[in-house]
Backbone as numpy.savetxt, mean C-alpha at the origin, in Angstrom:
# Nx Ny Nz CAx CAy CAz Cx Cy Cz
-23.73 -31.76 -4.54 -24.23 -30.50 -4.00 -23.36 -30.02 -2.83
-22.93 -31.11 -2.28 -21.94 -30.73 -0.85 -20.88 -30.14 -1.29
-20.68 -30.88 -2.39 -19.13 -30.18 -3.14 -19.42 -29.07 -3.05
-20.21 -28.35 -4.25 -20.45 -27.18 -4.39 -20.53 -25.72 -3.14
-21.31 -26.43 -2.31 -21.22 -25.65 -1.17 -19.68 -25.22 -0.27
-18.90 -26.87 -0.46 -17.29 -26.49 0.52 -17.14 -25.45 -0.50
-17.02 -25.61 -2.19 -16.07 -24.69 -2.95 -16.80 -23.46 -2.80
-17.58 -23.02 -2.74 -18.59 -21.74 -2.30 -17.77 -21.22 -1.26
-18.03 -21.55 -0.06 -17.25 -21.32 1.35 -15.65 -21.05 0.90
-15.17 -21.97 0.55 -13.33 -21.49 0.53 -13.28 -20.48 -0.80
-14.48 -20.05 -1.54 -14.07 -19.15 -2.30 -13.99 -17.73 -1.69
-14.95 -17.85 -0.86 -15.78 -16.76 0.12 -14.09 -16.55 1.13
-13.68 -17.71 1.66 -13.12 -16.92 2.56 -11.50 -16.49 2.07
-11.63 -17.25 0.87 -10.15 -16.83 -0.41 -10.03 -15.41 -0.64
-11.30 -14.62 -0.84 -11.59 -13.24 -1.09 -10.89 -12.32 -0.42
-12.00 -13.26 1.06 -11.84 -11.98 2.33 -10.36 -12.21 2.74
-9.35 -13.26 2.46 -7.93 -13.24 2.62 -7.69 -12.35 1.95
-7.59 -12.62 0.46 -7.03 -11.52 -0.56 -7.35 -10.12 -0.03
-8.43 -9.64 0.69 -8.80 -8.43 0.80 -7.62 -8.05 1.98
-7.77 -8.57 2.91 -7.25 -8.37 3.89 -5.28 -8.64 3.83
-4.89 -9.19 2.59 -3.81 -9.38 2.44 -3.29 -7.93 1.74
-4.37 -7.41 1.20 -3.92 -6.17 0.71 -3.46 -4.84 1.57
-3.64 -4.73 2.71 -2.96 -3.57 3.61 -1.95 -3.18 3.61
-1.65 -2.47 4.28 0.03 -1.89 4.20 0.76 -2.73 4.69
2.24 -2.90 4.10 3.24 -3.69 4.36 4.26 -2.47 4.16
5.14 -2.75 5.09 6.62 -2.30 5.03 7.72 -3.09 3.95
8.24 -2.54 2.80 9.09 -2.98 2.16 10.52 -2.24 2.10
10.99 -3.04 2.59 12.61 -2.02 2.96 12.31 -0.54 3.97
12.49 0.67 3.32 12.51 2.04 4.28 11.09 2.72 3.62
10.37 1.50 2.59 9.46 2.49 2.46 8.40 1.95 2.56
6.91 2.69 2.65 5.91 1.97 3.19 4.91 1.98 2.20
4.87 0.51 1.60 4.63 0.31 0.37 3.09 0.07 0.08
1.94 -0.36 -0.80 0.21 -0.43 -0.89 0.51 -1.06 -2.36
-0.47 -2.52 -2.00 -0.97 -3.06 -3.29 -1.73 -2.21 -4.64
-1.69 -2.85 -5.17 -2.47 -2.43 -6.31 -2.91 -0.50 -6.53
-1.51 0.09 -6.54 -1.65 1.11 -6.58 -2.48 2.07 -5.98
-2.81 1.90 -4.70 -3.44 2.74 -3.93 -2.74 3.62 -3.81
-3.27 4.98 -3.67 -2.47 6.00 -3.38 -1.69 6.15 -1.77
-0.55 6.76 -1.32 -0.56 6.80 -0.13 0.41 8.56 0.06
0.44 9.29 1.27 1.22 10.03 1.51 2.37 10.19 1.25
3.24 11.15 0.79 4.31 11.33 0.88 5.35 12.94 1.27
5.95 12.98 1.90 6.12 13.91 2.77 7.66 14.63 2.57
7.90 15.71 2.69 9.52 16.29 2.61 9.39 17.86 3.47
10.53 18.48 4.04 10.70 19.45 4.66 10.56 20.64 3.31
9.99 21.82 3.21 10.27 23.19 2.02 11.71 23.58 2.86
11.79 24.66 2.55 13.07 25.43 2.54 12.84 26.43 3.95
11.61 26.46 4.38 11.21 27.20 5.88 10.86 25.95 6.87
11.05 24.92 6.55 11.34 24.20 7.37 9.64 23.20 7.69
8.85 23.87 7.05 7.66 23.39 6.77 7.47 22.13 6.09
6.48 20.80 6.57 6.44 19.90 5.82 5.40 19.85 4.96
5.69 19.67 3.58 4.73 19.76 2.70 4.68 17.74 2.53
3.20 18.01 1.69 2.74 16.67 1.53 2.30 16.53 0.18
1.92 15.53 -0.20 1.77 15.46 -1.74 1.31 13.99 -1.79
0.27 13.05 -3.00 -0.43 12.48 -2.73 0.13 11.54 -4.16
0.57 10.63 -3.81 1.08 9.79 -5.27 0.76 8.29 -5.25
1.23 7.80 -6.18 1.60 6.58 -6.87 2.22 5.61 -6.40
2.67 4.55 -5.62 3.72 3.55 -5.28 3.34 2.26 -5.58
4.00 1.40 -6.17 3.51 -0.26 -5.81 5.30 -0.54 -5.60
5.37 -0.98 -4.86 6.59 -1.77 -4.66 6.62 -3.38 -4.61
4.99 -4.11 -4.00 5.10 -5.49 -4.64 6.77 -6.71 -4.54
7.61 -6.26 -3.80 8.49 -7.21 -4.25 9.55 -6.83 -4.78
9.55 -5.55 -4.96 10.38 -4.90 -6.53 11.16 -3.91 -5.80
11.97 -4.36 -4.83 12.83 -3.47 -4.52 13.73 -2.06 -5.11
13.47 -2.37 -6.43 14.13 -1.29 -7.36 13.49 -0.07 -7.36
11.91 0.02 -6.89 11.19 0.89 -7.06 11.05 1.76 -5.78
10.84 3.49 -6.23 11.68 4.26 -4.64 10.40 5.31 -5.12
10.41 5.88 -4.21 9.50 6.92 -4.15 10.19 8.32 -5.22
9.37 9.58 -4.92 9.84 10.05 -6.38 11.02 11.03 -5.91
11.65 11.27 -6.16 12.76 12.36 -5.55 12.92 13.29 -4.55
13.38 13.02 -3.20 13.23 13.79 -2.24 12.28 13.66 -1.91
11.63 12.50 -1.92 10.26 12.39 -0.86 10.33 10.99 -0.34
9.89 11.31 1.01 9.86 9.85 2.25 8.37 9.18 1.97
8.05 8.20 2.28 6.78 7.65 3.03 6.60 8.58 4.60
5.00 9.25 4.62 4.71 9.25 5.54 4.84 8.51 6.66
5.01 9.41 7.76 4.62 8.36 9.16 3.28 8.19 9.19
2.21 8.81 9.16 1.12 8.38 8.95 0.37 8.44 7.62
-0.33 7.29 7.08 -0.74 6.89 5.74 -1.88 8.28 5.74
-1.95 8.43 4.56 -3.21 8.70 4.26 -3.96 8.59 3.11
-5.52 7.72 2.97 -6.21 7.49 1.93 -6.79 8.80 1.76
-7.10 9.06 0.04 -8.52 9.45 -0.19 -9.87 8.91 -0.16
């Protein structure tokens, strides 16, 4: 029964790692989100205005993968 209870506990706090391992990380110049969370992405228009736009990234490791053409990572994230 004791067993049961340690493996209970380290499953519990295995979770709340995983959860908390999921935040933003910096990968190379861009600022990358697990499991496809959406995050900001940002570029100057042609009046000098910054437009924003709301996409797709996992980078995970995978350095090959870049944001979509002419667009940065925000300086500041933003969820929906």
């Amino acid at each position: 029964m004791l067993k049961l209870s340690l493996f209970g506990i380290a499953l519990i706090l295995f979770l709340v790692g995983e959860t908390w391992s999921q935040r933003n990380y910096e990968c190379g110049k861009r600022i990358c989100v697990r499991n496809y969370r959406p995050f900001c992405g940002e570029r100057e228009d042609a009046d000098g205005r910054i437009e924003e736009k709301m996409f797709f990234n996992r980078c995970d490791f995978d350095l090959s993968q870049d944001c979509d053409e002419g667009w940065v990572p925000c300086k500041t994230k933003k969820y929906v």
